[in-house]
C-alpha positions in Angstrom: 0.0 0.0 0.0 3.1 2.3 -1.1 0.6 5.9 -2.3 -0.8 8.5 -0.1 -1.8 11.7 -0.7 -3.1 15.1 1.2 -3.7 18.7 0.6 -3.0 21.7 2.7 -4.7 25.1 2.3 -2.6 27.7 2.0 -3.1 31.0 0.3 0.8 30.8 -0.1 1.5 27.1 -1.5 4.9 28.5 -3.5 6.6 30.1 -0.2 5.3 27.3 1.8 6.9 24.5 -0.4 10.3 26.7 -0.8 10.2 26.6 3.2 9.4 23.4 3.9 12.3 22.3 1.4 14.8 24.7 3.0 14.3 23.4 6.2 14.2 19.6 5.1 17.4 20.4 3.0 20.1 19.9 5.3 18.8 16.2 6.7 17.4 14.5 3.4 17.7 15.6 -0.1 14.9 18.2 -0.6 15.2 20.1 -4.1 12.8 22.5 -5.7 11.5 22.4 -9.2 11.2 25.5 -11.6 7.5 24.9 -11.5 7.0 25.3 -7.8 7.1 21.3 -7.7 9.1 20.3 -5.2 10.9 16.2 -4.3 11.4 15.4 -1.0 13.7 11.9 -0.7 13.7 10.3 2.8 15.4 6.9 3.8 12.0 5.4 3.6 10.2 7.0 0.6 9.4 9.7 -1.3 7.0 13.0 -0.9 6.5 15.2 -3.8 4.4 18.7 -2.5 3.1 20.7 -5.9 1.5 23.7 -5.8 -2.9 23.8 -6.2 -5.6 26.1 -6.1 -5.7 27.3 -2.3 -3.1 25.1 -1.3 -0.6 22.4 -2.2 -0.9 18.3 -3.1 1.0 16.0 -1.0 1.9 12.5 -2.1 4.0 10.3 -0.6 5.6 7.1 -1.9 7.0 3.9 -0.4 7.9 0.0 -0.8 5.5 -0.9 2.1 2.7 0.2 4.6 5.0 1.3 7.3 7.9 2.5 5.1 4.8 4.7 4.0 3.9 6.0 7.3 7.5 7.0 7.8 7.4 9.5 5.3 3.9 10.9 5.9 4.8 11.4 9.7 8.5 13.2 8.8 6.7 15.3 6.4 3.9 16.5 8.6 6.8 17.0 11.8 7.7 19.6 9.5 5.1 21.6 8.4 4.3 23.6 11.2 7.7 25.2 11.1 7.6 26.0 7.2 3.6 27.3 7.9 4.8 31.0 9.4 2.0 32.2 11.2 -1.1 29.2 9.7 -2.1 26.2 11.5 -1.9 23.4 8.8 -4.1 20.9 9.0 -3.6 17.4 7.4 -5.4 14.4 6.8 -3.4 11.8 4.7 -5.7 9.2 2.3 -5.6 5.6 3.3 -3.1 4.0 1.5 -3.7 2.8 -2.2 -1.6 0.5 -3.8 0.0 1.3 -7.1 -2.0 -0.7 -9.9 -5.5 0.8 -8.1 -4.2 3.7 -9.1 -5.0 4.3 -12.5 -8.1 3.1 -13.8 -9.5 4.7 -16.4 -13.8 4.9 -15.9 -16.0 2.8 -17.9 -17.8 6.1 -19.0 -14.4 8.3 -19.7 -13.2 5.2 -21.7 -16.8 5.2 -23.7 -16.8 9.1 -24.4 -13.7 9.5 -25.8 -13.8 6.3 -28.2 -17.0 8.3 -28.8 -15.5 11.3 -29.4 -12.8 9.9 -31.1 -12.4 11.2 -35.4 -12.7 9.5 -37.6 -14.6 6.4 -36.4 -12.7 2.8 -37.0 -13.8 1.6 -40.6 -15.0 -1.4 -41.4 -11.8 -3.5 -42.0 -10.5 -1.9 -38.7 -13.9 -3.7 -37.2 -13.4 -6.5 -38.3 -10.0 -6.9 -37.3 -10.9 -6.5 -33.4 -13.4 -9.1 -33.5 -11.2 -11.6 -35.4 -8.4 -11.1 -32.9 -10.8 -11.4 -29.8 -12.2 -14.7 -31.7 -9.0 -16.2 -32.1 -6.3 -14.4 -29.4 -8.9 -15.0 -26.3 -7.3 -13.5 -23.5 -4.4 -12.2 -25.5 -6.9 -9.5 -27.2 -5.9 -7.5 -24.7 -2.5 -6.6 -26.2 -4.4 -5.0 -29.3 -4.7 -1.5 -29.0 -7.8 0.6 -29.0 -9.0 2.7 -31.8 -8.1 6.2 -30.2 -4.7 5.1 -29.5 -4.7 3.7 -33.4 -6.4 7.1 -34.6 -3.3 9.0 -32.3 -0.6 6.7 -34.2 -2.1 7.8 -37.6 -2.3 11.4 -36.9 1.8 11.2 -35.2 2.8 9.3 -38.1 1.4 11.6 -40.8 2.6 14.5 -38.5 5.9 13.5 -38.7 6.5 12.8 -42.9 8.2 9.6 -41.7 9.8 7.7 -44.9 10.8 5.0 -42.7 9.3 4.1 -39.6 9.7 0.7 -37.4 7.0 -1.1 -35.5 8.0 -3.6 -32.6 5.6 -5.8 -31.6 2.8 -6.5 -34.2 0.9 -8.7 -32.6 -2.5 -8.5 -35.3 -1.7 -5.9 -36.8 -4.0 -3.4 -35.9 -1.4 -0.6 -35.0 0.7 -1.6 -38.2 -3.1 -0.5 -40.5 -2.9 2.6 -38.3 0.7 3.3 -38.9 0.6 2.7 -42.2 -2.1 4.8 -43.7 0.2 8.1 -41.5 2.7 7.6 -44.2 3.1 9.8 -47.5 3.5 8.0 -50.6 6.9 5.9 -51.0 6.7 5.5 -47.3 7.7 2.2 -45.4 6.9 0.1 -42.5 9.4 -2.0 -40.8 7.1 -4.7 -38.0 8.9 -6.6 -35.9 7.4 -9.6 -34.8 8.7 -13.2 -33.7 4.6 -15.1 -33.9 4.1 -16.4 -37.7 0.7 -17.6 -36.2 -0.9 -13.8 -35.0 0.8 -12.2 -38.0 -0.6 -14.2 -40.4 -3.9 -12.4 -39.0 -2.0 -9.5 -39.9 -0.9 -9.9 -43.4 -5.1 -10.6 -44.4 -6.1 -7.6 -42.8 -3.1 -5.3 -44.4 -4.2 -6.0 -47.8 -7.6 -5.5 -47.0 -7.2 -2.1 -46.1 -4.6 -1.6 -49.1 -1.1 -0.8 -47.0 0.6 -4.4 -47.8 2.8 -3.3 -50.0 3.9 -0.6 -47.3 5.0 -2.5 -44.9 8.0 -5.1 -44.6 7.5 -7.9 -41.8 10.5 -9.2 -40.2 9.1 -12.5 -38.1 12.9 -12.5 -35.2 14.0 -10.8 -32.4 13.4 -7.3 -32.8 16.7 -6.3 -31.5 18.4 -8.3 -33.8 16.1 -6.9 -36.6 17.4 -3.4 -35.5 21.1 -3.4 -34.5 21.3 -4.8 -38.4 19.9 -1.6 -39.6 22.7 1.5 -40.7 24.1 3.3 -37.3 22.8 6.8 -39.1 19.8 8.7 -38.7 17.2 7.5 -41.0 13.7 6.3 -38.7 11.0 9.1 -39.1 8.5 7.4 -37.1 8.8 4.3 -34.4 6.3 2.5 -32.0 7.2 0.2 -29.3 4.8 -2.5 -28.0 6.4 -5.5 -27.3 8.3 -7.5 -24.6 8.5 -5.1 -21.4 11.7 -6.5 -20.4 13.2 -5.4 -23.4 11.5 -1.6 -23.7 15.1 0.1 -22.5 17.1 -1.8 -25.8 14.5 -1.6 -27.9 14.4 2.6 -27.4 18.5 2.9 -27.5 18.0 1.0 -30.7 15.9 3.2 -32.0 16.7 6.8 -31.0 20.8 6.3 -32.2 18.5 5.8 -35.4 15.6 8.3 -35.1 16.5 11.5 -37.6 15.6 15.0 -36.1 12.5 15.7 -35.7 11.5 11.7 -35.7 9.0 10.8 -32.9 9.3 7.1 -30.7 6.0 5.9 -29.3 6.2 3.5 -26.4 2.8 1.8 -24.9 2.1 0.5 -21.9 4.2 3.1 -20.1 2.1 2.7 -16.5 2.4 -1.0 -16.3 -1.6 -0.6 -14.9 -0.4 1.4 -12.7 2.6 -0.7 -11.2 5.3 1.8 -12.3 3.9 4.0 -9.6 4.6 1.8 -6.9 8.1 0.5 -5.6 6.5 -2.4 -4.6 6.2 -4.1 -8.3 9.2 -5.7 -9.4 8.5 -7.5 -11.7 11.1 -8.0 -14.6 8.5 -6.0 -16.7 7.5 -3.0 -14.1 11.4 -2.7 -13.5 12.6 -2.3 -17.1 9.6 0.3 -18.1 10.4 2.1 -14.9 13.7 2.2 -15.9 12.7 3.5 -19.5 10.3 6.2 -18.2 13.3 7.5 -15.8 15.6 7.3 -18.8 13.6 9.3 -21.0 12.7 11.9 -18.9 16.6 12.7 -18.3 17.6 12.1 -22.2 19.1 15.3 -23.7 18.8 13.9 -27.0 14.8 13.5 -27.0 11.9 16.0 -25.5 9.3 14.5 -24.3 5.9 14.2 -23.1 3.8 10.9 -21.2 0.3 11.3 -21.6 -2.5 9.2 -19.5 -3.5 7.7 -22.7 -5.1 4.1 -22.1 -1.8 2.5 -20.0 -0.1 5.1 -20.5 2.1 6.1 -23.8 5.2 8.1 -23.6 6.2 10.5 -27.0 9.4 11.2 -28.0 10.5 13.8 -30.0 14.6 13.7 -31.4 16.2 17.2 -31.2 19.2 18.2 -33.2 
């Protein structure tokens, strides 16, 4: 039960943050952010305090229960001193583990496939319900239609020539990719299943991008450490094997050419990225990913709360 959170009114929260971390700074590492968002790290956790209307958030982080109540209670000590002349009053949220943490509702999920232009044609259709007929519980790894109508629109934004796909799986997102490239453009999918690409390859000609996209059925790594060290991907997307998400990215950005955008899926893990206590070959290697990105000077980025969670990245220079 590693999350907590709580929220102090203030009609200061910036001064009250910068005082609070000014007075923590000498016993744990405290540092301030340019947005007023400030990191607290304690031997037992983590609190992050950001500023709100009327106040400030508090959320605290930790591996266990008690490690948890560490943090909120050395936190709290030290309010009082950074609160000048207020009388802070707090009241911490029962603890919540990570992966309850993000779940998208039933009726946000239905109003923005709703909302979502243009609506999923016909072969697009017929795809989902031929891979939930045949995949079973492995439909799950197919994406939705917003997330394919996003891939469309980042692949046409970007005038990709080239642009690589790890992890196929039906080839849903390949259709999507696909149709976002201008004319001449190609698709490189990765894949290692013959048997849920072979779904695939139907569907691509149905919607008329076959001769678009070049399947490679092997490891994916090997697929890309035997393309040309030089810039020349426009456009990636990365859906595959978690454990593998940090080689599959260094693979691909040495490659990307300026301006190219990287995709990656599944960045929250459900929600288990949030919480230390997941560690799981496949929580620990996107949580390694996501930390990695953030501090990459060669990409900027953005992670948006898009279905699990997809992370863009943009190469600079």
């Amino acid at each position: 039960m590693p999350h907590s959170t709580a929220y102090v009114e203030t009609d200061r929260p910036d001064r009250y943050i910068a005082r609070l971390v000014s007075q923590l700074g000498g016993d744990v590492e405290a540092r301030l952010g340019g947005d007023g968002r400030a990191v607290i790290d304690l031997p037992s956790g983590r609190c992050v305090l950001r500023p709100a209307a009327g106040g400030f958030e508090m959320i605290a982080t930790a591996a266990d229960e008690e490690a948890l109540s560490g943090v909120r209670d050395a936190v709290t000590r030290h309010l009082p001193k950074a609160a000048e002349r207020e009388e802070p009053v707090v009241e911490w949220s029962p603890p919540i583990a990570g992966d309850a943490a993000w779940d998208l509702s039933p009726v946000v999920d239905d109003y923005l496939l709703t909302h979502c232009s243009p609506a999923a044609d016909e072969v697009l259709r017929d795809l989902a319900v031929r891979t939930r007929e045949e995949t079973g519980g492995a439909a799950g790894m197919q994406i939705s239609h917003d997330e394919g109508a996003l891939l469309t629109m980042l692949a046409r934004m970007s005038g990709a020539r080239l642009a690589v796909e790890v992890g196929v799986f039906t080839g849903y997102s390949s259709i999507c990719i696909a149709r976002g490239l201008p004319p001449g453009g190609r698709l490189l999918a990765c894949d290692v299943s013959t048997e849920w690409t072979s779904i695939a390859r139907n569907y691509w000609e149905r919607a008329g991008v076959a001769d678009r996209i070049d399947l490679r059925i092997g490891p994916a790594l090997e697929t890309l450490r035997a393309l040309p060290a030089e810039p020349m991907i426009g456009f990636a997307f990365i859906d595959a094997d978690k454990q593998s998400y940090p080689d599959y990215y260094e693979e691909i950005v040495t490659r990307l050419s300026p301006g190219g955008l990287v995709v990656v899926d599944n960045v929250f893990q459900r929600g288990q990225v949030f919480d230390p206590a997941f560690q799981g070959d496949a929580q620990v290697a996107v949580r390694r990913l996501n930390d990695t990105i953030a501090r990459d000077e060669r990409v900027e980025s953005v992670m948006l709360p898009v279905r699990d969670g997809v992370t863009i990245a943009r190469r600079v220079g």
